[in-house]
N, C-alpha and C positions, 0 to 999 in steps of 0.2 A: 491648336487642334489639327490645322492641315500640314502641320509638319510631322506628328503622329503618326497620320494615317501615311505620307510620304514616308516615314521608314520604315511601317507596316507594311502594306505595298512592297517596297523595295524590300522588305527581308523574305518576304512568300516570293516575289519574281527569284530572289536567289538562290531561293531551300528548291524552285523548281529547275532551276537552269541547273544546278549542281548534278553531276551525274551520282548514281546511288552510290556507284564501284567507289567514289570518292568518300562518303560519309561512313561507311562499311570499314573504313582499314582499321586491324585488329592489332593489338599492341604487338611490338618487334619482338618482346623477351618471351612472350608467348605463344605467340609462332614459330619461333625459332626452339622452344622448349618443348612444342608439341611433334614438330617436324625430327626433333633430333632423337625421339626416341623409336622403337625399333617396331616397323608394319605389322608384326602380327599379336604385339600387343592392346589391349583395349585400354584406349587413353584415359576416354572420358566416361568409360562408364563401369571397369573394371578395378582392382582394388590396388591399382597403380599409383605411386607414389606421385605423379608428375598428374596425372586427374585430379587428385585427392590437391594437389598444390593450388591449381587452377583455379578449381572449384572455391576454397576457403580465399584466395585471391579476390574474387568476384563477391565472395561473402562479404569480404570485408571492405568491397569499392563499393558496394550496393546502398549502404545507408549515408555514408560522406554528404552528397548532393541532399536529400532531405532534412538533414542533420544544420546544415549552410541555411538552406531556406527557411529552418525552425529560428535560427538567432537574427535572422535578414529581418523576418516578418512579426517576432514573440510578440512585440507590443499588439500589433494592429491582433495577433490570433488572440494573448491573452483578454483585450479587452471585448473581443465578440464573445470569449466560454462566461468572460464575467456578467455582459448583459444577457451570454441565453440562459444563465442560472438566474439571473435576477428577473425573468419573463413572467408575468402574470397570465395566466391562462390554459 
């Protein structure tokens, strides 16, 4: 239990000592995709090929992580949906 809370502890002292500028950096292909196309273009909101790219990018990184956690955790979720259908009350 008190080794827990020591890497609990230790992981919030280092999500705080981290500066933000460091957790913020944006992928290199993407900056560099967004920089290379030309200032008076609307990147991200306009019906630009290189927005339209980003965008479906994101779309398709956006469920990965939840997608990981559904096969991490099925048993433990499947067997709570099975006891909260099987709830009397």
């Amino acid at each position: 239990m008190k080794l827990r809370i020591l890497l609990l502890a230790s992981a919030v002292l280092l999500a705080l000592i981290i500066p933000a500028e460091a957790m913020a950096q944006g992928c290199a292909m993407c900056k560099a995709a967004v920089q290379s196309a030309d200032a008076d273009e609307a990147v991200f909101g306009g019906e630009t090929s290189i927005g339209r790219g980003l965008n479906m990018g994101i779309l398709f990184l956006i469920p990965v992580p939840y997608i990981l956690l559904f096969l991490l955790f099925r048993k433990k979720i499947m067997g709570f949906v099975k006891e909260f259908a099987n709830a009397q009350g």
